[in-house]
N, C-alpha and C positions, 0 to 999 in steps of 0.2 A: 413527509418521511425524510430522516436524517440522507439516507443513500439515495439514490435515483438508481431506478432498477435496468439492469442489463437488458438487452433485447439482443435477435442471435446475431445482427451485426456488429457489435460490442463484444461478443463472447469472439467471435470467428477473426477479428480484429484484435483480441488481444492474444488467441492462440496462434494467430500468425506471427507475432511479434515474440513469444517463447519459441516456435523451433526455428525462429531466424537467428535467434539470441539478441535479437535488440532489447526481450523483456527478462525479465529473471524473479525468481520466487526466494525473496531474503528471511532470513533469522533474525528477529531483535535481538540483540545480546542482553538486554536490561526486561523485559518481558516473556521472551520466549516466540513469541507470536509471526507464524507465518506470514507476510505478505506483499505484495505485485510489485515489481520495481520497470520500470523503462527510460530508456534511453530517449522517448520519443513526450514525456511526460513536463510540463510544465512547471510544476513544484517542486521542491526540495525534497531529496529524499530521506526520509526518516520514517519512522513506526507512526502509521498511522492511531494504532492503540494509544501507544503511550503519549503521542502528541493530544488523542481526547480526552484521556483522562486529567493531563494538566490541564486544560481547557478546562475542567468541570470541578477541578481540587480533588483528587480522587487521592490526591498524595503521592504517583506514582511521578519521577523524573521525568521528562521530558528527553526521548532519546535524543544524543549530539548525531 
């Protein structure tokens, strides 16, 4: 599997991290697409979509 599936320590762990506001729920401006951002997060943040679809040639930018 591309994702590794949540289990409810991972769900309870990232809804604690939204009403603390460490985590936030972004808007790509170049896709449209919901998704998870944190303060507590490892990687750069950008659209995960649009970052797979240039990964795959899909045509789509890569969000900056």
């Amino acid at each position: 599997a591309r994702w590794a599936p949540f289990d409810i320590t991972d769900a309870w762990c990232l809804a604690s991290e939204l009403r603390s506001g460490d985590a936030m729920l972004e808007v790509c401006d170049n896709c449209k697409c919901t998704y998870f951002t944190s303060v507590n997060q490892r990687t750069c943040v950008e659209c995960p979509f649009c970052k797979e679809q240039g990964r795959h040639g899909g045509g789509e930018k890569e969000c900056a």
